[in-house]
C-alpha positions in Angstrom: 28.1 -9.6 -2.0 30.8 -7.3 -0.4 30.3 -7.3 3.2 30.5 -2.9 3.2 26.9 -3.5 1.2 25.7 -6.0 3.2 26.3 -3.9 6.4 24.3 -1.0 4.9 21.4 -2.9 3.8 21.3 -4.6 7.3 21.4 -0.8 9.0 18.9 0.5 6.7 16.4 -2.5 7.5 17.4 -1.7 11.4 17.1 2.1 11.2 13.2 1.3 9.2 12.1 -0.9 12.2 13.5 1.3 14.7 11.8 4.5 13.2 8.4 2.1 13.4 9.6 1.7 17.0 9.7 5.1 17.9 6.7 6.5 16.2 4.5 3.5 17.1 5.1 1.2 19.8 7.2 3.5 22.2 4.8 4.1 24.7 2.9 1.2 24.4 2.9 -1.7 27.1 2.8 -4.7 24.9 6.4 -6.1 25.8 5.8 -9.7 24.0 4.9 -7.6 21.1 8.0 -5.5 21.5 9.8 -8.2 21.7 8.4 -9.9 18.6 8.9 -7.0 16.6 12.4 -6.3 17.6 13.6 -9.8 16.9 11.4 -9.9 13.5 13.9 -7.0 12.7 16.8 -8.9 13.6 15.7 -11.8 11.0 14.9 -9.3 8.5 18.3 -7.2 8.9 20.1 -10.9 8.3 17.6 -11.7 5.5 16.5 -8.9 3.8 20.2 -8.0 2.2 20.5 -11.0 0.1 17.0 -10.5 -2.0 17.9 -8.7 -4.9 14.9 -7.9 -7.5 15.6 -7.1 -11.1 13.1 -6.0 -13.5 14.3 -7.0 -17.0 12.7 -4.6 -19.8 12.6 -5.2 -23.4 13.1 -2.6 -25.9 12.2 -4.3 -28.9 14.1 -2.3 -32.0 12.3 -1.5 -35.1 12.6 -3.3 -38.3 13.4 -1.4 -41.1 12.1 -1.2 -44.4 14.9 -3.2 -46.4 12.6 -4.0 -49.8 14.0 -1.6 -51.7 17.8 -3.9 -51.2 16.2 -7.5 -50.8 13.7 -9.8 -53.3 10.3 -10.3 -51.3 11.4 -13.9 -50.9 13.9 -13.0 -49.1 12.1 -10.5 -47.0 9.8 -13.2 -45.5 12.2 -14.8 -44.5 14.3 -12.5 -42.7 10.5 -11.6 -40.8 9.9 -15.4 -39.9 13.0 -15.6 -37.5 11.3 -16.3 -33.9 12.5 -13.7 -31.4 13.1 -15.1 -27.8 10.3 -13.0 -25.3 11.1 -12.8 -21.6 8.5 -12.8 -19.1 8.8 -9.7 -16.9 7.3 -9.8 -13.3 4.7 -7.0 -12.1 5.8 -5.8 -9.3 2.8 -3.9 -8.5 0.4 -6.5 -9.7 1.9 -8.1 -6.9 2.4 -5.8 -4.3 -1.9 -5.1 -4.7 -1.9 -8.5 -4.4 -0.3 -8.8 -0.9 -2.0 -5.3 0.5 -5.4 -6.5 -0.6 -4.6 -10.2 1.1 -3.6 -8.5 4.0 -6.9 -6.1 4.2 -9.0 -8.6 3.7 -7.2 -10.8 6.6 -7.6 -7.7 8.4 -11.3 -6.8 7.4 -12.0 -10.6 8.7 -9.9 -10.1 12.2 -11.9 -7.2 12.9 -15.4 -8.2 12.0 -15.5 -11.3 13.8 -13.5 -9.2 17.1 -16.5 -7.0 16.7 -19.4 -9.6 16.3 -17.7 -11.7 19.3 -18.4 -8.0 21.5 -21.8 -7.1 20.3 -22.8 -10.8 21.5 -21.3 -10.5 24.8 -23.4 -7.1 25.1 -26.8 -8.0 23.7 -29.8 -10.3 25.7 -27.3 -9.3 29.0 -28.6 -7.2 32.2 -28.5 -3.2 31.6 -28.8 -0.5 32.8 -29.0 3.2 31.6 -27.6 6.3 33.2 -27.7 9.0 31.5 -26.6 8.5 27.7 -24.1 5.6 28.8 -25.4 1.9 29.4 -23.8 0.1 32.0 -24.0 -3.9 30.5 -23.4 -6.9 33.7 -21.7 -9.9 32.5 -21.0 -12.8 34.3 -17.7 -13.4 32.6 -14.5 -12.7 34.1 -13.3 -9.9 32.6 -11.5 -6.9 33.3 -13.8 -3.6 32.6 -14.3 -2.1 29.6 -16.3 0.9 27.4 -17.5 0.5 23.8 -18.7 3.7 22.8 -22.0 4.2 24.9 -21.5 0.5 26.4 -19.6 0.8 29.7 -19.5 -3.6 30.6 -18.1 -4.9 33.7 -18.6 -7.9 36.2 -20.7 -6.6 39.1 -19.0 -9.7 41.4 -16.1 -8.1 40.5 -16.4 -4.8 40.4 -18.8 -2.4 42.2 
């Protein structure tokens, strides 16, 4: 691989991450995650530039009529040759494959997150004001609202 190629690969996989930078994680506060995602680039900038895919398509050429020129003995045996077959890889079967894997990893994170919080609200001490419900745990944790839920540590926090 010429090294001119390999620089330009590497800067395009730098200039994608950084664009993610600065349209996602910016403003955020999450410096380990910052940190994790800038060096991921790194890897990827040193990695990502020797993966080369090839899709290999076969045109397969159609035979032509030849018994006008050729005894039908001959004829079945000129259609008997095996022709070598390829397999090809789909790409898209497989990227599907990987979005839907990561969904579902997703879909999983999320539902247990979100069955871990309604536990910590329900059979706790509450109390409504107004439309909001304020929800006393003994846990030490830092504030927080979910939706109409407003949960906090009263030893904590007054």
């Amino acid at each position: 691989m010429e090294v001119g190629i390999y620089l330009l690969k590497s800067v395009a996989v730098l200039s994608l991450f950084y664009g993610v930078y600065l349209l996602f994680l910016r403003k955020e506060t999450l410096f380990h995650t910052k940190r994790h995602f800038f060096l991921a680039g790194i890897i990827a900038a040193l990695v990502v530039p020797f993966i080369q895919f090839t899709n290999t398509v076969i045109i397969e050429v159609p035979a032509t009529e030849l018994t006008a020129l050729i005894p039908q003995t001959q004829n079945t045996l000129a259609n008997s040759i095996p022709t070598e077959t390829t397999a090809t890889i789909d790409y898209g079967f497989w990227a599907m494959l990987l979005y839907t894997l990561g969904a579902l990893i997703m879909a999983f994170k999320f539902s247990r997150e979100l069955f871990s919080l309604l536990y910590l609200i329900k059979g706790r001490p509450a109390s409504s004001i107004g439309k909001y419900t304020f929800v006393q745990v003994d846990d030490m944790i830092a504030p927080f609202s979910f939706f109409r839920f407003i949960v906090y540590n009263p030893k904590l926090h007054t």
